[in-house]
N, C-alpha and C positions, 0 to 999 in steps of 0.2 A: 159557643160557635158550633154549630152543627152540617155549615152546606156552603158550596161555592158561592162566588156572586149571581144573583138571578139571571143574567142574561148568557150564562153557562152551564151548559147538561154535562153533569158529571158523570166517566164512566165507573165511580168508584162507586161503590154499597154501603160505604160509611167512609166521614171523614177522620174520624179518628181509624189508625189501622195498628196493625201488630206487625212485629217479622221473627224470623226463627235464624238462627245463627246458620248458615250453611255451607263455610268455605269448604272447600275440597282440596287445597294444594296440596306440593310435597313441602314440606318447610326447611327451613337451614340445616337440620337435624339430622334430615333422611325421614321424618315419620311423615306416612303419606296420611293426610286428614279428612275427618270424616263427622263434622260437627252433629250432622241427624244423627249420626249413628253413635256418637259420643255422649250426648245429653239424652237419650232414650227417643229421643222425640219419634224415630223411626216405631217403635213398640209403645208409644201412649199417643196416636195421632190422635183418635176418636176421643180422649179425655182433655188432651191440650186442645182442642179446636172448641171442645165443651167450654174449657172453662176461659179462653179470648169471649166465646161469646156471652160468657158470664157477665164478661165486664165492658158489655157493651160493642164492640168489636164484630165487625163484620167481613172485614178486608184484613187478608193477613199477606206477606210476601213469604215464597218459599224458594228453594231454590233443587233446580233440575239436577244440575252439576255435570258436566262436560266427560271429567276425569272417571266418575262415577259410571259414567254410563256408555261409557264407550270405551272400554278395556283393549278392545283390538280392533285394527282400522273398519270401519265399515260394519262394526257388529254394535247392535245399540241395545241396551236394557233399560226400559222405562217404566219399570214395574211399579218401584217404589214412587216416582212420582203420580201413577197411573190412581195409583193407592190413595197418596193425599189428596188427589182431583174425584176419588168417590166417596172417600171421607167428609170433604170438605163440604161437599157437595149436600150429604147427609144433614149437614149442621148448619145447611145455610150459610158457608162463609163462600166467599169469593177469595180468589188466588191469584195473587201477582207474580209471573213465573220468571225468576233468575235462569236463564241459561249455561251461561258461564259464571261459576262465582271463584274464580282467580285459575281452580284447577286446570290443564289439558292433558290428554291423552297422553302416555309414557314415552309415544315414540317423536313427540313432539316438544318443541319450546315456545317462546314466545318471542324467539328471534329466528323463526323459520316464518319463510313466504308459503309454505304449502300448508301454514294453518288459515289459511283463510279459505281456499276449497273445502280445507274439512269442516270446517265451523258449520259452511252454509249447507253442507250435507245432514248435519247435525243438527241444524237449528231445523230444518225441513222435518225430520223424523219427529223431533222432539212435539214441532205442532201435529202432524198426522197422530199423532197418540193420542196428546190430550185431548184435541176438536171434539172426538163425539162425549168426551168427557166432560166438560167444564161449558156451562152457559154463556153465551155472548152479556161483555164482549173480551175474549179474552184478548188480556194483556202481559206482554214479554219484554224484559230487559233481557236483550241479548248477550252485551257484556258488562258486566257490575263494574261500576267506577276504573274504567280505563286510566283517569289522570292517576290514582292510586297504584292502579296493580302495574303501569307502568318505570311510575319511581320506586315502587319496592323492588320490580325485579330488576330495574338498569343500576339503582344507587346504590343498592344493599342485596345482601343475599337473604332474605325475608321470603323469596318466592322459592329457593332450592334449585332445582336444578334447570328446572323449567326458564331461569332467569337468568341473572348473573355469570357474564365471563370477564370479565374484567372493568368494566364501569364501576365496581364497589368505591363507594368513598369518596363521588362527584353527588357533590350536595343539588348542583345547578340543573336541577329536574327539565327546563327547557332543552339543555345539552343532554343530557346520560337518557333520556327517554323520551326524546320525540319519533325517534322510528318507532320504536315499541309503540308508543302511540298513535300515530299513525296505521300500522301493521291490526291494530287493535279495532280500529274507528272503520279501517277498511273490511276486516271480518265481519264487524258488527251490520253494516251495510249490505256484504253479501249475504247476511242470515236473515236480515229481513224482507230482501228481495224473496229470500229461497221461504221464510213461512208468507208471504203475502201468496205466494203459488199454490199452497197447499189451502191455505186460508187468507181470502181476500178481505175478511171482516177482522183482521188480528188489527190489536192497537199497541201503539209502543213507549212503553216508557224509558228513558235514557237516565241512567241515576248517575252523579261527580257527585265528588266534594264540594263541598263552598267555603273558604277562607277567606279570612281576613289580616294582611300582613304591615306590620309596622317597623319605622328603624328606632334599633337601640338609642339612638342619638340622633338630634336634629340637624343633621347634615345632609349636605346636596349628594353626596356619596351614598348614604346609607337610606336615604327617600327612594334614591333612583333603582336601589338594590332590592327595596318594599315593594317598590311598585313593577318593577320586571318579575320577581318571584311568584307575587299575588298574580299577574295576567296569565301563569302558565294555568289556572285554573279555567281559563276560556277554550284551550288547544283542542280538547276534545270533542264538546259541541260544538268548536268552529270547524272541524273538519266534518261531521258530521254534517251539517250544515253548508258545508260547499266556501263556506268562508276560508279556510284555510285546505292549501293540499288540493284540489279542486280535480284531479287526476283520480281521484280514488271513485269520485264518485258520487257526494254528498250533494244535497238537497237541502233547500228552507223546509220540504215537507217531510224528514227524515226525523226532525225534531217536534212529534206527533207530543206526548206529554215529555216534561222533564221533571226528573227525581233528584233533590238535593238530599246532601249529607252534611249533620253537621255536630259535631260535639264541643262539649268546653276545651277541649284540647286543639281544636279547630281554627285557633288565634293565637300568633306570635309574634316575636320580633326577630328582625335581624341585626345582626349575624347571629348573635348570643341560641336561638335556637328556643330560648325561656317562653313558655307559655302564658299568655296573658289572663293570670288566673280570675274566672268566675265567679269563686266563692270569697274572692277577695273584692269585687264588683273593680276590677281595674278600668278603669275612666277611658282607657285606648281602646277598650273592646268595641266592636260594632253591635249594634241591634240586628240581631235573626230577621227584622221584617226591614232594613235598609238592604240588608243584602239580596233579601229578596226579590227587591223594588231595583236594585240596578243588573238580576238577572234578566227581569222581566224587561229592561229598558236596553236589552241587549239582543234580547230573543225575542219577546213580544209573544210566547205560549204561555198553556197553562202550565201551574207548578204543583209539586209534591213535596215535602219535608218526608225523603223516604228512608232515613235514618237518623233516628237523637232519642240520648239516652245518658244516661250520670251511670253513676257506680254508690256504692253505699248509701251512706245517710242523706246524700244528697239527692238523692232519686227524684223523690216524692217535690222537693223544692224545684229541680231540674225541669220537671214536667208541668209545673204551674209557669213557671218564667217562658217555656215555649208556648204554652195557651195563650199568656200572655201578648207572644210578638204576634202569634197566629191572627189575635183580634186586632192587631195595630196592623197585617198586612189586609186584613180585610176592609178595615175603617182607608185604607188607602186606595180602595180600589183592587189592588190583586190580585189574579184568579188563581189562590191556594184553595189545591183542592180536596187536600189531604195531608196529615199528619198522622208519619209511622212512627212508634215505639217500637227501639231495637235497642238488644233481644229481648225478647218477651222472658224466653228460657237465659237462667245464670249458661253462661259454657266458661270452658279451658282456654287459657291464652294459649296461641297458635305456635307460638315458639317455644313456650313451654308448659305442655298441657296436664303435666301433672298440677300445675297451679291453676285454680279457678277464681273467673270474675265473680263479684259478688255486681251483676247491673240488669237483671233479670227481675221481672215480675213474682216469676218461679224462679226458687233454687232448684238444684237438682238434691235431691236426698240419697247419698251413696252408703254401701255396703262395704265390712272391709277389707275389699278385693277392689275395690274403686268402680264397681258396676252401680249404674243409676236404676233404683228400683221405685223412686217415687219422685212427686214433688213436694215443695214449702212455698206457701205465699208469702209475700211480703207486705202486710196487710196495709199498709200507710199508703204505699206508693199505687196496691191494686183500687184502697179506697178512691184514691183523689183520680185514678184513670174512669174508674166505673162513674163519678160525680161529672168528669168532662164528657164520658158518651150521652148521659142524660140531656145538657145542654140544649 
């Protein structure tokens, strides 16, 4: 599978895509993070964009970062992204630009209302940078998975400081983070207002999660508990979208592309929390292209698979079984216009980054000082990616 359905112009450069690890928070810890700058990727742009397009890869997702580039109110540094938009550019890759990837500015939370004037100050600058950099058409996720960064910072202290005052430990993500959500979906609106100004040709991609949730037991209790839990995965395209909150401001045209997220961890039950393992093929699991098919019968836009990805030995198996749904969402008619591979690069868990994922194309090959001074392929999993860009 190589391209949309025919009677849709896609604005991607290739359907299969890459992404690069990019969060920016402060974490539970206190360490403020810095994934480009942690995996080298900041110092090997020109070779990592080299070798994505090795393996067929034309579209990669990067991310801006909020925290990163706006250190003090009203001052903005866009260097480094300025960098990957002349690099990429070198290499013939096209760039899907993150805005916010969970980080904001120190003097801010994500439970203050006057992040949403700053966002759309920020997202304004952010386009005025790139435009004369980066070829139409560019495209921008404003905020990266709001249903996400919502329930980490109202249910758990996973966002730092930025998050959490007292919601920790309210599992019921429709209660502990629908303001956050909302406060998030309304930011995101004003930032696209604010680069549609700057650039009337900007497209937008909106990236969630997509779950699938099941009860431990076949009871009317534990269904009704399934099925409330899974719908909080709507909250943020329906606000966006004017469906829900309709005060903020949202639109049916606000949900220009949509980007799902989805991993094997992306399916469970309730209450128990137990993930409905993949590699054990658990019969309760859903198909990647059902889930698809009832976003689409929701929204009725096009889609993106804008992150999946395994860990270890399952990689290489991971990425077939998505090719897999990819042809089952196309043989059904669905305008999938893209599927991302995320991370390309291994990185550090967030919470605790002395410990590194092994779910990367590339590993990072460290020094010992713990500095990234190269990379490692991981030749199974790049073989069977380079085999699907052929396609």
């Amino acid at each position: 599978m190589s391209g949309p359905p025919e009677d849709i112009a896609s604005p991607f450069r290739s359907f299969w895509m890459g992404g690069y690890e990019g969060a920016d928070h402060v974490n539970a810890r206190g360490d403020a993070l810095d994934m480009v700058r942690v995996t080298g990727h900041d110092r090997q742009l020109r070779g990592d964009y080299a070798a994505a397009r090795g393996l067929g890869l034309r579209c990669v997702r990067e991310s801006v970062g909020w925290r990163l580039s706006e250190r003090e109110p009203g001052r903005w540094d866009f260097s480094r992204a300025c960098e990957m938009a002349r690099t990429a550019r070198r290499e013939g890759l096209q760039v899907l630009w993150t805005l916010m990837h969970y980080g904001v500015p120190p003097d801010l939370s994500l439970r203050d209302d006057r992040l949403i004037p700053r966002f759309a100050r920020f997202a304004a600058e952010a386009a005025r940078a790139l435009r004369p950099l980066c070829p139409a058409p560019r495209i921008y996720t404003p905020v990266n998975e709001i249903s996400f960064l919502a329930w980490a910072a109202s249910a758990t202290n996973g966002m730092g400081p930025a998050g959490v005052l007292g919601d920790a430990g309210q599992e019921d993500t429709g209660v502990s983070g629908f303001e956050m959500k909302r406060r998030l979906a309304h930011a995101a609106l004003a930032g696209m207002a604010a680069i549609r100004e700057v650039d009337p040709e900007a497209r937008f991609l909106h990236i969630e999660p997509v779950v699938h949730v099941v009860p431990a037991e076949d009871t009317d209790e534990l269904r009704a508990l399934a099925d409330r839990i899974a719908s909080y995965q709507w909250q943020s395209l329906d606000m966006l979208s004017g469906r829900l909150s309709p005060e903020i401001g949202g639109h049916p045209d606000a949900l220009d592309l949509i980007g799902l997220n989805h991993y094997h961890s992306s399916q469970w039950e309730v209450p128990t929390e137990r993930r409905l393992a993949w590699h054990l093929q658990d019969p309760r699991r859903m198909p990647l292209s059902e889930m698809l098919r009832l976003v689409f019968e929701r929204y009725g836009r096009p889609m993106v698979v804008a992150e999946t990805g395994h860990f270890g030995r399952g990689r290489a198996d991971w990425l077939e079984d998505i090719a897999a749904e990819a042809r089952r969402a196309s043989a059904l008619g669905l305008p999938l216009l893209g599927v991302c591979f995320y991370p390309l690069l291994d990185r550090p868990d967030w919470n605790e980054p002395e410990r590194w994922h092994r779910s990367g194309v590339w590993h990072a090959t460290r020094d010992a000082r713990g500095e990234v001074h190269g990379r490692r392929v991981v030749h199974r999993y790049a073989r069977a990616l380079a085999a699907l860009s052929r396609q």
